[in-house]
C-alpha positions as CSV (number, residue, x, y, z in Angstrom):
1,X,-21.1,127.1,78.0
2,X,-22.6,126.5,74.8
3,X,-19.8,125.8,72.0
4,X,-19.6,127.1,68.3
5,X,-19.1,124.9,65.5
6,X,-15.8,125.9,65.1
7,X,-14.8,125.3,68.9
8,X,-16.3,122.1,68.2
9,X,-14.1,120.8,65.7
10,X,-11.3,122.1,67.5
11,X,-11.7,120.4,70.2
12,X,-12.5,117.0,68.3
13,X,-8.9,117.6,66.5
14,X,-7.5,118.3,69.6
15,X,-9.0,115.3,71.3
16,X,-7.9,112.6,67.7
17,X,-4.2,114.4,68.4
18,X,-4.4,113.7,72.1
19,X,-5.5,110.0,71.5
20,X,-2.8,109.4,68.5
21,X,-0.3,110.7,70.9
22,X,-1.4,108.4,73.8
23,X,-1.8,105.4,70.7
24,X,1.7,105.9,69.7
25,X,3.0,106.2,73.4
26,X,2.0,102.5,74.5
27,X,4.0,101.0,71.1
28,X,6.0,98.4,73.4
29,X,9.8,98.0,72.3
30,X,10.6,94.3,72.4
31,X,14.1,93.4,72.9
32,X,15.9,90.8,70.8
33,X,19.7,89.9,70.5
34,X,22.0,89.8,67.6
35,X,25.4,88.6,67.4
36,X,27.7,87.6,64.4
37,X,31.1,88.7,63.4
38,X,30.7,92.5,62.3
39,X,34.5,93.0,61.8
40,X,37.4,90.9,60.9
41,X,37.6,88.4,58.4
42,X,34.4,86.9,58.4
43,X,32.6,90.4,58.7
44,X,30.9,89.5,55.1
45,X,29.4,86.8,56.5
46,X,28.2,88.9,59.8
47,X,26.9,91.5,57.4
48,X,24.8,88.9,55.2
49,X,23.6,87.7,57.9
50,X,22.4,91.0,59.8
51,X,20.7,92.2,56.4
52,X,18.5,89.4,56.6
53,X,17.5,89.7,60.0
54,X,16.9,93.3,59.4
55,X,14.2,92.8,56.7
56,X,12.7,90.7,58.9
57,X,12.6,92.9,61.7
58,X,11.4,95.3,58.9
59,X,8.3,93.8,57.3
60,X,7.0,92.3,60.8
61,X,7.7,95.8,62.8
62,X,5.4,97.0,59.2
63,X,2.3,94.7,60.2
64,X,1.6,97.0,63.4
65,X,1.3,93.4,65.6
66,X,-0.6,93.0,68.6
67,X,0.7,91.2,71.4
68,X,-1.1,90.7,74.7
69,X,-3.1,93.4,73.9
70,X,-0.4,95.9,73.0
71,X,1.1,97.3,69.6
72,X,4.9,96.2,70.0
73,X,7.9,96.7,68.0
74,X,10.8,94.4,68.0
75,X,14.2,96.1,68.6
76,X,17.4,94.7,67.3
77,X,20.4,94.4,70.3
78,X,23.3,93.8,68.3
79,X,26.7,93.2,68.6
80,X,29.7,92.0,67.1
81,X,31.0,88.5,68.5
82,X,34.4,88.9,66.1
83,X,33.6,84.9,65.3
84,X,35.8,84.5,68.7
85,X,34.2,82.3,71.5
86,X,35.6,84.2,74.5
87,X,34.0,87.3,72.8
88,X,31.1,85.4,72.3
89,X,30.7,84.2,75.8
90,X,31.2,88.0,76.7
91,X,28.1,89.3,74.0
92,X,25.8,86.8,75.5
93,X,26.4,87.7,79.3
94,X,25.7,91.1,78.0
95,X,22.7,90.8,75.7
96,X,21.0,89.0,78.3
97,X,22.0,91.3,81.0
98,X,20.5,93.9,78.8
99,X,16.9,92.2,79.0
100,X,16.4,90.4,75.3
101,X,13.2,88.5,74.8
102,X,15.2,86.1,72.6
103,X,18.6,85.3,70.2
104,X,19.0,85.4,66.7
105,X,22.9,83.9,66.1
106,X,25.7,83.7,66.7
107,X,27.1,82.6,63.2
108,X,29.9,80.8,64.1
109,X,29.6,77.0,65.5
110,X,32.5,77.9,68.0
111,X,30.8,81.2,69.0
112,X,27.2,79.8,69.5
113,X,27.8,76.6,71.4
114,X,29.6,78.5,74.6
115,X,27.0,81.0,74.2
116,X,24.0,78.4,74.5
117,X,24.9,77.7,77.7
118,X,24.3,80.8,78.2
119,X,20.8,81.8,77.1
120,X,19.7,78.2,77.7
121,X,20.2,79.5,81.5
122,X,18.2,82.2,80.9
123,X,16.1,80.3,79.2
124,X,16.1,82.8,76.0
125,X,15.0,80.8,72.9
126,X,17.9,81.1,70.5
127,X,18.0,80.7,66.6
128,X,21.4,80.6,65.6
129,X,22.8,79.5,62.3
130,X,25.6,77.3,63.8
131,X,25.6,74.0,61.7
132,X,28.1,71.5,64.4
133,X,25.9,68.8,65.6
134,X,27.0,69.4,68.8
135,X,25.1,72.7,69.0
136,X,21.5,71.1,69.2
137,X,23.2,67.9,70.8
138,X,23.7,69.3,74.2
139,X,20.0,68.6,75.7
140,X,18.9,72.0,76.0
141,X,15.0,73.1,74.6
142,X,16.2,76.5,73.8
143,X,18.3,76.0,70.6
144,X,17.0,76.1,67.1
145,X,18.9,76.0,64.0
146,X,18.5,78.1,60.7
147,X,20.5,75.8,58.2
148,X,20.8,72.2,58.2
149,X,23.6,70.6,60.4
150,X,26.9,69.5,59.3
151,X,25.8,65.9,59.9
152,X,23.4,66.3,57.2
153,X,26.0,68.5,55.2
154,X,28.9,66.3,55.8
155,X,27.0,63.6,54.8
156,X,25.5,64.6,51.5
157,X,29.2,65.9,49.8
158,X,31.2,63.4,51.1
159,X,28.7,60.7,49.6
160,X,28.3,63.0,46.2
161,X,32.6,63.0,46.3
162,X,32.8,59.6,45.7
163,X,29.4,58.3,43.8
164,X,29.0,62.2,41.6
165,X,32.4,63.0,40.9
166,X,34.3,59.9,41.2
167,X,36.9,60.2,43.6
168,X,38.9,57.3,45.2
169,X,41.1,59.0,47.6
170,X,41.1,62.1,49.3
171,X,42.9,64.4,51.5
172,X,40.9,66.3,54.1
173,X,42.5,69.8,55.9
174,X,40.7,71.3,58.5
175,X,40.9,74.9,60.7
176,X,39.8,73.6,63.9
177,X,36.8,75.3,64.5
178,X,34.0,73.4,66.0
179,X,32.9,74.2,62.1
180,X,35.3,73.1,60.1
181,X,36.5,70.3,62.4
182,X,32.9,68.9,62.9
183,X,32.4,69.2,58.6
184,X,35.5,67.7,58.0
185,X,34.5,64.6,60.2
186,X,31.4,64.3,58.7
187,X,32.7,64.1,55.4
188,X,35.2,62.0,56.1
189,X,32.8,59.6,57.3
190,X,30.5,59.6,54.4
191,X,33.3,59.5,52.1
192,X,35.0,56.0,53.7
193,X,31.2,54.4,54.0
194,X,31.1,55.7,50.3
195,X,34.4,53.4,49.3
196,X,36.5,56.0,49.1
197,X,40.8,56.2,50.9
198,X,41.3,59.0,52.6
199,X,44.8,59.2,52.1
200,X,46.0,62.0,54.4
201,X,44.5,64.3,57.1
202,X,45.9,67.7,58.0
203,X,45.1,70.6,60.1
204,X,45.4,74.6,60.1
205,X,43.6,77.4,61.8
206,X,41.7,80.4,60.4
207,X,44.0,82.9,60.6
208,X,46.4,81.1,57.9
209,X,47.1,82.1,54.5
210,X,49.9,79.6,53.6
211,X,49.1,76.3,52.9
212,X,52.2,75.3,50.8
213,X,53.9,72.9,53.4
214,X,50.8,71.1,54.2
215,X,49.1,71.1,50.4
216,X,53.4,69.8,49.5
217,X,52.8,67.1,52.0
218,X,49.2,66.1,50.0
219,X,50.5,66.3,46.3
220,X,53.0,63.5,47.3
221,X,49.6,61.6,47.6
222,X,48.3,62.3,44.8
223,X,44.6,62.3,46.0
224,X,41.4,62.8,43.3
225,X,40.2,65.6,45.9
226,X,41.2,68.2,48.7
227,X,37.9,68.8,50.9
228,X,38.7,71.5,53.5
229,X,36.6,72.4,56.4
230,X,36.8,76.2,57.0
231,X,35.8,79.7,55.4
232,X,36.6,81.3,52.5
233,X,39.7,83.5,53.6
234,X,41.4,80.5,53.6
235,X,40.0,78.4,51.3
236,X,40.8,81.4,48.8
237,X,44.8,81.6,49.1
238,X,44.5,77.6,49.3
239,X,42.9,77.0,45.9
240,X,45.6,79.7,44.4
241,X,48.7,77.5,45.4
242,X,47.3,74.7,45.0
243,X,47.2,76.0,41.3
244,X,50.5,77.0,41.9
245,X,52.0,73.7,43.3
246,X,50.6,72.3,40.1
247,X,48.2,70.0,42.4
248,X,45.7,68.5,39.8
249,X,42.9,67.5,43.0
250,X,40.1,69.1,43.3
251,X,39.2,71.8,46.4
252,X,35.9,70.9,47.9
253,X,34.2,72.7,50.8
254,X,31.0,73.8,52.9
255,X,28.9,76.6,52.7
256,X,31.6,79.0,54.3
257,X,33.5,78.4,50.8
258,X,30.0,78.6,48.4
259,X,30.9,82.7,48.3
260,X,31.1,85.4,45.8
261,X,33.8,86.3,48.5
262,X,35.5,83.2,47.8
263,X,35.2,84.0,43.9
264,X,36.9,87.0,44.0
265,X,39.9,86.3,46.1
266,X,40.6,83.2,44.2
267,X,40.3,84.4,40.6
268,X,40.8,82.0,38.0
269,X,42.0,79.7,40.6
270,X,38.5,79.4,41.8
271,X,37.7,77.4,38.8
272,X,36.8,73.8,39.3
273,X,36.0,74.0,42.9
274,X,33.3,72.1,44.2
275,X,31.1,73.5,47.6
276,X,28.1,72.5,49.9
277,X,25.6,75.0,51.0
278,X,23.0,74.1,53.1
279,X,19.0,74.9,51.6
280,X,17.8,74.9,47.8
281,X,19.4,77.1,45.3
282,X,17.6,80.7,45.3
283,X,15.4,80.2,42.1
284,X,14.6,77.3,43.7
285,X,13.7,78.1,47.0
286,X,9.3,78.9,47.6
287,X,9.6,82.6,48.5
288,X,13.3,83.2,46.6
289,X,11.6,85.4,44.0
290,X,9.7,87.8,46.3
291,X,12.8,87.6,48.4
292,X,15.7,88.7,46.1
293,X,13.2,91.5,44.7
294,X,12.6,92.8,48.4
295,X,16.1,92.8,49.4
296,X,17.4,94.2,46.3
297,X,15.2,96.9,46.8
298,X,16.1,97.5,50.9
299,X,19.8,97.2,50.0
300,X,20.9,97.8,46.8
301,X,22.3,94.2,46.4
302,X,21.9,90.4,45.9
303,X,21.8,88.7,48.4
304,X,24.6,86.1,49.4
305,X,24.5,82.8,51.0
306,X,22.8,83.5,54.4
307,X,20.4,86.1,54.4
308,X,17.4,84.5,53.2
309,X,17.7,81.5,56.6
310,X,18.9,84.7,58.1
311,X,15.0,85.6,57.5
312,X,13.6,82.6,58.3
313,X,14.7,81.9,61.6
314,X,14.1,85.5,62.8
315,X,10.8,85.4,61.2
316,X,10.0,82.2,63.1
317,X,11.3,83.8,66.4
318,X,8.8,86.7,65.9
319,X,5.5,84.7,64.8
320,X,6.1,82.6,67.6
321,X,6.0,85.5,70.1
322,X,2.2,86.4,67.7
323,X,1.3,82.9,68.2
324,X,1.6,82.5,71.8
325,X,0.2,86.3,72.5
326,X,3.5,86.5,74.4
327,X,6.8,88.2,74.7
328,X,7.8,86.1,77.9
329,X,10.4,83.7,76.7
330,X,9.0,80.5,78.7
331,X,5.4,81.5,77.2
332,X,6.2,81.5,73.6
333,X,9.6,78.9,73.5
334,X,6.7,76.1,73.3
335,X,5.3,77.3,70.3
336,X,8.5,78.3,68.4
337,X,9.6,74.6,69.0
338,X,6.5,73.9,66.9
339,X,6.7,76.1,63.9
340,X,5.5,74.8,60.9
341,X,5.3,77.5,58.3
342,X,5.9,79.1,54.8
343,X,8.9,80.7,54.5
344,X,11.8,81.7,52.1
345,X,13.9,78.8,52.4
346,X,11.1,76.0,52.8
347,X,7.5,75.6,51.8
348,X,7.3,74.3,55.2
349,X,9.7,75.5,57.8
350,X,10.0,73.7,61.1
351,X,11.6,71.9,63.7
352,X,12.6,68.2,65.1
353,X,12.3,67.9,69.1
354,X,16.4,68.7,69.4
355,X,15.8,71.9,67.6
356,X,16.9,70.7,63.9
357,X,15.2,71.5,60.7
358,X,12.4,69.0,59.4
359,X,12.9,70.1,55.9
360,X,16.5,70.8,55.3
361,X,18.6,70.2,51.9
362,X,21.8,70.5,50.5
363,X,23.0,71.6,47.3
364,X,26.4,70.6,45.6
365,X,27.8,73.5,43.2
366,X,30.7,74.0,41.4
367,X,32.8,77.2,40.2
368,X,32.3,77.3,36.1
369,X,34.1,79.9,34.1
370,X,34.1,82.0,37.8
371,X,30.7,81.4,38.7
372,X,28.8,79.2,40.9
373,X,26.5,76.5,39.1
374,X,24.2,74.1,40.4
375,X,25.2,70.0,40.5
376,X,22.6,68.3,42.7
377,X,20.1,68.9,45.4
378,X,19.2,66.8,47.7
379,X,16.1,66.9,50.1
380,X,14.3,70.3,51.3
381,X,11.0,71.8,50.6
C-alpha cells in the first residue's frame, strides 16, 4: 500500500516519539549514598553539606554522561546519621544493602570511621569529610577525604597560637569525639613543639551547654588562650561565659566553630575568637566565584563552610565513574584514587596513596566586629 504524504510524516513522528520514548527508557539510575546529620544539633552542618552534594549531582546529571555505553543518572540515597556512630553503623548496613555504587560522607569523624569498615567490606569507594587521622589511617583503599586532616589542621593553629598571636600557655577542652579529641591532640602537640605550657587539659561532651566549672577551674590559670576541640553548639554558650566569668583568654577552635552558626549564638561574645577551617578562603579558592554565583542561584543562599569540598569530593566520585567507563565500584576505585583535577576548592584536586588530599590548606580567621576575617593561609592550590 502506497502512502500519502501526510501518512508519511505521521508515521516518521510517530516513529521520532517511539525512539525518544525507547531513548529516555534506557537512562540508567546510578545509586550513590549520602549520610550526614539531617536533624539534631549539627543538622546545619548536615544541610551544608547535602546542598553541595546536590549541585553536584545537579550539573553532572545536566551533562547527559555516557557510561559504558549508556546515558545514566546518578541518584542520591540519603539519610540522616544524627552525627551518632551506632546510627551510623546502622545507615551504612543499609545504604549498602540498598545497592550504592559509592559514599559521599558521613560528616562526623566518629560517624565515618565505624562506617568505613563498613563500605571498605563492600569495597564501595567512600569520600567522606571526616578530618581524624585515624579515618585514612586504618589501611583500607576505599577512603578518600574532602578537607584536610586534623593532623594538618592541628598542626597549622597550634603553631600560628604561639608564633601569630603570641601565646605562652594554654588551656585545651575537648568533647570527645574522635573530632574534637583527635584536633585537640594535634594542637596540643604543635603548640608544646612551638614553646608554648599548656597549662591545663579538660574534657566535656557535645551535648553540654555549661562550661562554668570547667572554664572556673582554667581562669585560676590564667592561660593567654582557650582552644576547644568540638562544634559550634558548644563552642557558642562557652565563649558567652567565658565573657561572663570575666576570662580575658582567647577561644580558639577548628572548622566546626568557623560558623555563621557560631556567630549568631554567641553574639557579641563571639568577638575576638580565633578558628581553623580547612581549604582557602572563598574569594580565594579557583572556582569560588562561579561557585557562590551558582549556588546562590540553586538555593537562595551563601554558602557556609562545607559545601563547596562538599562539591569537590562528590564531583570527583562521579568523574571517576566517566573516567573508568564504569559504574562497578572495583572498576572505577583505581581511578578515583588518582584524581587530579580542577575543582572549586583546589586548582588541582587530588589524592596521596592513604586517601589524603595533595593540595590541602588551612586558613586562620578571627571574629571582628561579628564577622569572620581572614589572618593567614597556609598551603593549598
Amino acid at each position: 500500500m502506497k502512502l500519502t504524504t501526510k501518512q508519511s510524516m505521521v508515521a516518521v513522528f510517530a516513529y521520532v516519539a517511539v525512539a525518544a520514548t525507547a531513548s529516555a527508557q534506557t537512562v540508567e539510575d546510578v545509586k550513590v549514598g549520602f549520610a550526614a546529620p539531617l536533624t539534631g544539633a549539627q543538622a546545619h552542618y548536615g544541610e551544608d553539606f547535602l546542598n553541595g552534594v546536590t549541585l553536584a549531582v545537579e550539573n553532572f546529571n545536566a551533562t547527559k554522561p555516557v557510561i559504558d555505553g549508556k546515558q545514566v543518572r546518578i541518584v542520591l540515597d540519603k539519610a540522616d546519621d544524627q552525627a551518632d556512630p551506632r546510627v551510623g553503623t546502622t545507615v551504612a548496613q543499609k545504604l549498602v544493602d540498598d545497592g550504592i555504587k559509592g559514599m559521599i560522607g558521613h560528616f562526623n569523624s566518629g560517624t565515618t570511621i565505624p562506617a568505613s569498615r563498613i563500605y571498605a567490606a563492600a569495597g564501595i569507594p567512600q569520600v567522606s569529610m571526616a578530618t581524624a587521622p585515624e579515618y585514612t589511617q586504618q589501611g583500607y583503599k576505599t577512603t578518600f577525604r574532602m578537607m584536610t586532616s586534623d593532623t594538618q589542621q592541628g598542626s597549622v593553629v597550634g603553631s600560628y597560637a604561639v608564633k601569630g598571636l603570641g601565646f605562652k600557655t594554654v588551656a585545651i577542652i575537648d568533647d570527645r569525639t574522635a573530632y574534637g579529641q583527635g584536633l585537640a591532640d594535634q594542637f596540643e602537640k604543635a603548640a608544646k613543639a612551638a614553646g608554648a605550657t599548656i597549662v591545663d587539659r579538660e574534657y566535656t561532651n557535645d551535648k553540654a551547654i555549661d562550661f562554668k566549672a570547667v572554664l572556673t577551674k582554667i581562669k585560676a590559670k590564667n592561660p593567654d588562650g582557650v582552644f576547644y576541640g568540638g562544634a559550634d553548639a558548644q563552642a557558642a554558650p562557652m565563649a558567652k561565659q567565658m565573657r561572663e566569668l570575666n576570662i580575658k583568654s582567647t577561644l580558639m577552635g577548628g572548622e566546626m566553630v568557623k560558623s555563621d552558626t557560631f556567630l549568631k549564638i554567641a553574639g557579641p561574645a563571639a568577638d575576638g575568637v580565633v578558628a581553623s577551617l580547612a581549604g582557602l578562603p572563598m574569594d580565594n579558592m579557583p572556582g569560588g566565584k562561579k561557585y557562590l554565583e551558582e549556588y546562590k542561584k540553586r538555593f537562595n543562599a551563601d554558602p557556609q563552610t562545607y559545601s563547596p569540598y562538599g562539591y569537590d569530593g562528590a564531583m570527583a566520585l562521579f568523574m571517576a565513574m566517566k573516567a573508568a567507563n564504569s559504574t562497578d565500584p572495583a572498576k572505577y576505585l583505581p581511578f578515583l584514587a588518582k584524581t587530579s583535577m580542577p575543582a572549586v576548592t583546589s586548582s588541582d584536586l587530588g589524592y596521596d596513596a592513604k586517601g589524603d588530599l595533595k593540595n590541602g590548606g588551612i586558613t586562620v580567621y578571627k571574629v571582628v566586629d561579628g564577622k569572620w576575617t581572614t589572618l593567614q593561609t597556609v598551603g593549598g592550590k
